[in-house]
C-alpha positions as CSV (number, residue, x, y, z in Angstrom):
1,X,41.5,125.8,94.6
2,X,38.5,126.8,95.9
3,X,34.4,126.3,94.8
4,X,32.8,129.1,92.9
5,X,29.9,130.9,94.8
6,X,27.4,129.5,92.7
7,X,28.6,126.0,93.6
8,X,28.5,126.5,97.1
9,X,24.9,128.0,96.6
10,X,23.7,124.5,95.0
11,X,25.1,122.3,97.4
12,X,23.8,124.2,100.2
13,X,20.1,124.2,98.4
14,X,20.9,120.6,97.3
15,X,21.4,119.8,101.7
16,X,18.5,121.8,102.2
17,X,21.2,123.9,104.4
18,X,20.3,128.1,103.5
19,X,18.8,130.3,104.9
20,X,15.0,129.9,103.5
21,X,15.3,125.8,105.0
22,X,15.8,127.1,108.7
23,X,12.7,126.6,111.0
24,X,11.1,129.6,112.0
25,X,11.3,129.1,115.9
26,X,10.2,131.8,117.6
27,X,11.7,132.5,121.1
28,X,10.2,135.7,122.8
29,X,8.2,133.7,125.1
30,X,7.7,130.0,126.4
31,X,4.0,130.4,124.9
32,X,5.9,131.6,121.1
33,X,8.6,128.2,121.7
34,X,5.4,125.9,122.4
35,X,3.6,127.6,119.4
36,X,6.8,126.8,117.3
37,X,7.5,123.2,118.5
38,X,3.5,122.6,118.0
39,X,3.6,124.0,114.4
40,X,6.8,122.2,113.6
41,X,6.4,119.0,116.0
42,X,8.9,117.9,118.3
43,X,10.2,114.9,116.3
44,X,10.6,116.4,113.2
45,X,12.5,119.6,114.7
46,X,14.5,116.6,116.6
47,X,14.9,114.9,113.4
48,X,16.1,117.6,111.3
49,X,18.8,118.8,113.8
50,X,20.0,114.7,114.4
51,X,20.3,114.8,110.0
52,X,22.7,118.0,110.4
53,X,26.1,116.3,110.4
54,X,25.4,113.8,107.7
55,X,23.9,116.7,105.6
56,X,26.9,118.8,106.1
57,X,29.2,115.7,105.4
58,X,27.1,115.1,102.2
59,X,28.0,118.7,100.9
60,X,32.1,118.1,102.1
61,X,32.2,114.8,99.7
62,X,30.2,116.6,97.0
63,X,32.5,119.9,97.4
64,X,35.7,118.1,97.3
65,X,34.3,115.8,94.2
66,X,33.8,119.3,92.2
67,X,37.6,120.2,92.9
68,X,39.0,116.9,92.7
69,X,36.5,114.4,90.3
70,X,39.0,111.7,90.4
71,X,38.9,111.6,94.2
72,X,38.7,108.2,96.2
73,X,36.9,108.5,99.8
74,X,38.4,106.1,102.1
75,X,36.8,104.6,105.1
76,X,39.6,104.3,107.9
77,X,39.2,101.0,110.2
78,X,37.4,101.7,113.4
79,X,38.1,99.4,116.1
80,X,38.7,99.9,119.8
81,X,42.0,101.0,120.8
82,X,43.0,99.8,124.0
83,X,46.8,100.1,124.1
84,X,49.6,102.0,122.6
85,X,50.3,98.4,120.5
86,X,46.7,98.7,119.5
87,X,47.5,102.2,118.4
88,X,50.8,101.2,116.4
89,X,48.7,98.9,114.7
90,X,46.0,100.8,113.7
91,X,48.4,103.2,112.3
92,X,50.2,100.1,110.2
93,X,47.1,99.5,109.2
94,X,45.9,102.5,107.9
95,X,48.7,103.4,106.7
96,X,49.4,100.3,104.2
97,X,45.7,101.0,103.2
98,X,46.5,104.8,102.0
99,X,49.4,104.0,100.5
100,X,47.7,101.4,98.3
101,X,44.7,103.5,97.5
102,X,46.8,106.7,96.6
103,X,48.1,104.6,93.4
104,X,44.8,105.5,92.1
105,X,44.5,109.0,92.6
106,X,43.8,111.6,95.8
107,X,42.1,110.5,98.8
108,X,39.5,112.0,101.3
109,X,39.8,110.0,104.6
């Protein structure tokens, strides 16, 4: 099952993730990158690149909610593994907590 193109158009728009939304950053010269970063400001430009990855996660629930609206998104524990017991249960653990969930429909780690 995949997303029509006009779906993955909005959620791209919706992210602010086409085309149009990319900085101009103009690289011909040191005096053109300076130009850009003055234009655009160096915190902002910083900014904007650090939002990337929640952006794109944003448009992977939102994608995965058109194809599947009953979906459940499941946070996985996080804790600090030290040892292979630490590892086995982790993996009890998040697998009891999957099993339970997927009673009430698909899931999206």
């Amino acid at each position: 099952q995949k997303l029509e193109p006009e779906q993955r158009s909005q959620l791209r728009i919706a992210q602010q993730l086409t085309k149009a939304d990319e900085p101009k950053v103009e690289l011909e010269s040191t005096t053109s990158v300076l130009k850009t970063l003055n234009n655009i400001g160096l915190a902002a430009f910083r900014d904007r690149v650090a939002a990337l990855p929640a952006r794109y996660e944003t448009m992977r629930l939102e994608a995965a909610r058109l194809l599947e609206p009953e979906i459940q998104e499941v946070n996985l524990p996080k804790r600090m593994l030290k040892s292979k017991d630490d590892i086995e249960a982790w993996l009890r653990d998040v697998r009891f907590l999957l099993l339970e969930k997927i009673k009430n429909g698909p899931l999206l780690p």
